[in-house]
Each structure stands twice: as structure tokens, then as C-alpha cells.
LOFI-268539 format. One record per residue: residue in three letters; x, y, z of N, C-alpha, C in turn; residue number from 1. Coordinates in Angstrom, 2 decimals, always signed. Layout:
N
 res     n_X     n_Y     n_Z    ca_X    ca_Y    ca_Z     c_X     c_Y     c_Z   n
 ala       X       Y       Z       X       Y       Z       X       Y       Z NUM
...
# end
This chain:
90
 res     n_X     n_Y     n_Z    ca_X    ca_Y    ca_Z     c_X     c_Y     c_Z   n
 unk  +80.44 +114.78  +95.97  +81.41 +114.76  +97.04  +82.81 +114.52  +96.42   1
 unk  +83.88 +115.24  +96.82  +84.99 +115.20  +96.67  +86.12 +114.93  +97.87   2
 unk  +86.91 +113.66  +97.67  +87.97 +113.38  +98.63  +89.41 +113.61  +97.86   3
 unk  +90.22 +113.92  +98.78  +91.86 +113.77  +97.96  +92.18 +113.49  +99.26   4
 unk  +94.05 +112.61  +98.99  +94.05 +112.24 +100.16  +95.92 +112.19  +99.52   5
 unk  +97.01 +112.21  +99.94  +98.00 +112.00  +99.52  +98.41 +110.53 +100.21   6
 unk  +99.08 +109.68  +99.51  +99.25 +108.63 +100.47 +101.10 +108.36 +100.21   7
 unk +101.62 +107.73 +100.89 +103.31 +107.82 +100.92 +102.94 +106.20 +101.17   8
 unk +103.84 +105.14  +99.98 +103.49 +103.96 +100.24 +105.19 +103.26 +100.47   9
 unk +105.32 +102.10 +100.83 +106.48 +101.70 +101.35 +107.59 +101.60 +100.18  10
 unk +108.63 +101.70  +99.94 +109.44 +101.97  +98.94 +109.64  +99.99  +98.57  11
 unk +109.80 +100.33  +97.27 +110.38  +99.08  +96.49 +110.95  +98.71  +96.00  12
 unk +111.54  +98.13  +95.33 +112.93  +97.54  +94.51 +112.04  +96.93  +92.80  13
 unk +113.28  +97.40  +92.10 +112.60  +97.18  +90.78 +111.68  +96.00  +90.22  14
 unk +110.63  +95.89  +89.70 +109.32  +94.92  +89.76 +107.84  +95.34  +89.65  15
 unk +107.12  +94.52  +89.88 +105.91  +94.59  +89.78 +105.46  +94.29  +91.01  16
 unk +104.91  +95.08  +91.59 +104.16  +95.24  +93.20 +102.74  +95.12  +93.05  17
 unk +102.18  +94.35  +94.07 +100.98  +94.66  +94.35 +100.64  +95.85  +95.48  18
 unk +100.01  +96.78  +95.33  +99.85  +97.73  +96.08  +98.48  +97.98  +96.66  19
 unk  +97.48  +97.24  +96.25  +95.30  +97.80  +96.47  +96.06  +97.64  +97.90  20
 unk  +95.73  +96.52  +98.62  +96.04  +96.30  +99.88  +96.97  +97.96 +100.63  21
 unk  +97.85  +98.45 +100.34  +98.51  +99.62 +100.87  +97.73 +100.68 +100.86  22
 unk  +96.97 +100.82  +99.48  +95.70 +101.78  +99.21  +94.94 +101.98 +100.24  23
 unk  +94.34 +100.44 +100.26  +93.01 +100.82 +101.00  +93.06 +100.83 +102.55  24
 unk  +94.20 +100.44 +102.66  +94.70 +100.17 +104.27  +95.05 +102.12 +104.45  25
 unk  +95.04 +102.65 +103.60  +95.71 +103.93 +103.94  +94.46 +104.80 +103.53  26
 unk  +93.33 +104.38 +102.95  +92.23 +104.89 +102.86  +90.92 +104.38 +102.97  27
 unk  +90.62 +104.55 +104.89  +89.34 +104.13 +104.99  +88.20 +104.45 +104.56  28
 unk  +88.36 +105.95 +104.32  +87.31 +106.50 +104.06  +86.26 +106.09 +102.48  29
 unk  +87.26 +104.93 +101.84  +86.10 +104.30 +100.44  +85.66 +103.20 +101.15  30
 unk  +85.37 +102.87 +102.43  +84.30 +101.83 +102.83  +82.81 +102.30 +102.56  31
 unk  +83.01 +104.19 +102.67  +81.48 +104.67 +102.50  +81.09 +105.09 +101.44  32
 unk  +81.78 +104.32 +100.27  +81.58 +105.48  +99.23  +80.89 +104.13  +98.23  33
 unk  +80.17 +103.95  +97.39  +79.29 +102.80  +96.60  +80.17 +102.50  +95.34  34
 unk  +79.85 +104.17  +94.88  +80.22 +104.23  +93.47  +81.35 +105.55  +93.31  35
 unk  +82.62 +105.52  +92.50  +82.98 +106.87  +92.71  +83.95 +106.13  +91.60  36
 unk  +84.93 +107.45  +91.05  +86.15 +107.00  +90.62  +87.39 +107.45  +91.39  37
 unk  +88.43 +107.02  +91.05  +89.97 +107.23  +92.06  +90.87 +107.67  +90.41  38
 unk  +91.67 +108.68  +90.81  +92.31 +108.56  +89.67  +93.80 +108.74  +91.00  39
 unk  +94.81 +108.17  +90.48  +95.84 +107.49  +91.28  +97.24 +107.97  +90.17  40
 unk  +97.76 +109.35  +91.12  +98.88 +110.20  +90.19 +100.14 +109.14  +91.25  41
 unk +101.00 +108.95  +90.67 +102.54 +108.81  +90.76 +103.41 +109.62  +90.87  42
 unk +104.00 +109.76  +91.71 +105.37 +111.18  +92.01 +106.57 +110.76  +91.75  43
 unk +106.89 +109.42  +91.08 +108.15 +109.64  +91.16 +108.69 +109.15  +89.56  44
 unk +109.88 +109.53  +90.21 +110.65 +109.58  +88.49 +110.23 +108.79  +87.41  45
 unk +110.89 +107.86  +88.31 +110.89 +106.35  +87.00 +109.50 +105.06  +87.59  46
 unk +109.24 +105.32  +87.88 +108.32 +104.38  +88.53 +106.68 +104.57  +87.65  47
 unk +105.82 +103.73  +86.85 +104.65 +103.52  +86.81 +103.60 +102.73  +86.95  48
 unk +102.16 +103.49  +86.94 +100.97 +102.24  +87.54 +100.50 +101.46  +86.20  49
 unk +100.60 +100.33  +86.30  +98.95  +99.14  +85.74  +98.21  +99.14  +86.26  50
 unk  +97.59  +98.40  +85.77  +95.70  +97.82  +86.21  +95.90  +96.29  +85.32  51
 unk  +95.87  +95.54  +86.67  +95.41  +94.16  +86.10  +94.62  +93.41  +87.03  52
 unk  +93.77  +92.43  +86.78  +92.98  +91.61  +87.16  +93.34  +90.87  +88.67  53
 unk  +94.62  +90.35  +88.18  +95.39  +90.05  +89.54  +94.83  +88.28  +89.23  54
 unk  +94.16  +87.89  +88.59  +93.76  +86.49  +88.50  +94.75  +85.81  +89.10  55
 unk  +95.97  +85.95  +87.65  +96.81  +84.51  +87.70  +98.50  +85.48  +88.13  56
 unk  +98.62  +84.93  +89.41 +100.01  +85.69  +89.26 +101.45  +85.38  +88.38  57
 unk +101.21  +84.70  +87.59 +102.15  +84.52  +86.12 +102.08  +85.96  +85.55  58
 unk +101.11  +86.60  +85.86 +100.80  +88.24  +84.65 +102.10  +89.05  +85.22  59
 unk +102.53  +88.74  +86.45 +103.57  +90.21  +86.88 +104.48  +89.65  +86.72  60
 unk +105.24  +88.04  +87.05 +106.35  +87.61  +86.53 +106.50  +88.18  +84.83  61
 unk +105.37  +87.58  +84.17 +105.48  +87.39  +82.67 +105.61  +88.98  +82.42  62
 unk +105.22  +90.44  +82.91 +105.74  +91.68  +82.72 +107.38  +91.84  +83.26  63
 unk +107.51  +91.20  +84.01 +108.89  +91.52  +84.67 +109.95  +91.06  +83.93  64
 unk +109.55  +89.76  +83.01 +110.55  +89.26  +82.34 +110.55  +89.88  +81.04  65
 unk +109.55  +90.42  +80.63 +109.56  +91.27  +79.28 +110.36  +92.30  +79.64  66
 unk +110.16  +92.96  +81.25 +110.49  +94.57  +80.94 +111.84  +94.03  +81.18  67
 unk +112.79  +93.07  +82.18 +113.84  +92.79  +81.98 +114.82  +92.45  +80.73  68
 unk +113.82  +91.72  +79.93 +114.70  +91.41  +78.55 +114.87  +92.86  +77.68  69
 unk +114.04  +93.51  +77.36 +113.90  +94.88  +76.95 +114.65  +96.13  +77.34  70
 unk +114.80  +96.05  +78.82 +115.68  +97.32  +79.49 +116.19  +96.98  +80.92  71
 unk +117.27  +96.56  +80.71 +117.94  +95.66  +81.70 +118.36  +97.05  +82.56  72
 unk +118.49  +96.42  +83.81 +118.67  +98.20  +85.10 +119.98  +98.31  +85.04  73
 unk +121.15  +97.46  +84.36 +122.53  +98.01  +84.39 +122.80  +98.79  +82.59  74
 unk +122.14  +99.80  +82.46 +123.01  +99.64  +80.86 +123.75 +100.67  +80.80  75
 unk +124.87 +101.01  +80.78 +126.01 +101.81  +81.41 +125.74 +103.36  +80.59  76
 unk +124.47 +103.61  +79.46 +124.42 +105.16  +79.09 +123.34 +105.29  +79.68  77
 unk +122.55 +104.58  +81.11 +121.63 +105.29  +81.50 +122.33 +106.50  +82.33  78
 unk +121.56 +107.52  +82.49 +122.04 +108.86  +82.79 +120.77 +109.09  +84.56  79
 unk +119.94 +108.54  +84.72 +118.84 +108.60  +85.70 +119.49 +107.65  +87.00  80
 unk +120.04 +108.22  +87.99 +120.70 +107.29  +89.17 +120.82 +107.80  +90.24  81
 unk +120.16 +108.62  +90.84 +119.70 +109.38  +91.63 +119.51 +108.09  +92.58  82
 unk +118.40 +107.72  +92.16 +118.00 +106.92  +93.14 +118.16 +105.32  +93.43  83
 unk +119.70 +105.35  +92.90 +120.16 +103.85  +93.04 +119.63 +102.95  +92.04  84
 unk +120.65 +101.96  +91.93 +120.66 +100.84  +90.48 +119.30 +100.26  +90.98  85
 unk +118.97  +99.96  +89.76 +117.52  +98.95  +89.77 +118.31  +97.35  +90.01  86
 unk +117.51  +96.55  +90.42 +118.35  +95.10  +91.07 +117.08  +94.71  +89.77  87
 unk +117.49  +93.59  +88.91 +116.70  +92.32  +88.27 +115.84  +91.66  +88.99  88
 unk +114.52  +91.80  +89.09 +113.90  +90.70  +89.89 +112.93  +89.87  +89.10  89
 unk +112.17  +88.71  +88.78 +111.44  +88.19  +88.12 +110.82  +87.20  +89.64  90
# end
């Protein structure tokens, strides 16, 4: 059996989101399914997915402050601004 399903999820501001909850709220149809895989494409520019455990929520601060120290959203030769400055969040 094969499902596809496009889903449009609520827009965000630069960070680390939790999103399963938006998923599955937007796809009932894996209540019937046991075993299957999901492979989960991204449409937009600058934006990408992880996979983490979700244990300890220190894991998305502690990414946010890496990806902040590393590539801060103001650095005046970015050329990608289409879609508005990224804001710092930790």
C-alpha cells in the first residue's frame, strides 16, 4: 500500500521546531498503518529536517546555539532574503 499526502505546516521563525504533533494531526490516516516508512521532503529554501529523540529538551536549545554561533541570520554578504531576516532565537 501506498499513501502520499502533501501537508502545508504553520510557518516559523528561525529555530528548532517541534513539528510530529503537526504531522500527525494532519495525517490520520497512520493510525491504521503498524509498520511502514514516511520519507518527509521539505519545499523550502533554507529550511531543514532532524530526527531526534526529543528526550531532553536542552538538544534543540544546544543546536540553536551552535547554529547561532556558526551563522548568525544578520551577515550582511548573505544574498538569500526573499523571505525575510532570520530573528536569533535560542
Amino acid at each position: 500500500m501506498w499513501f502520499r499526502k502533501q501537508l502545508t505546516l504553520a510557518p516559523k521563525r528561525r529555530g528548532f521546531h517541534l513539528i510530529t504533533r503537526e504531522i500527525v494531526d494532519e495525517l490520520p490516516e497512520i493510525r491504521n498503518i503498524s509498520t511502514g516508512l514516511m520519507h518527509v521532503q521539505i519545499l523550502h529554501t533554507s529550511a531543514s529536517l532532524t530526527l531526534n529523540e526529543n528526550a531532553d529538551p536542552d538538544v534543540r536549545h544546544d543546536m540553536a546555539a551552535f547554529l547561532n554561533d556558526r551563522v548568525p541570520g544578520n551577515l550582511p554578504y548573505f544574498r538569500h532574503t526573499l523571505e525575510g531576516d532570520d530573528v536569533r532565537v535560542i
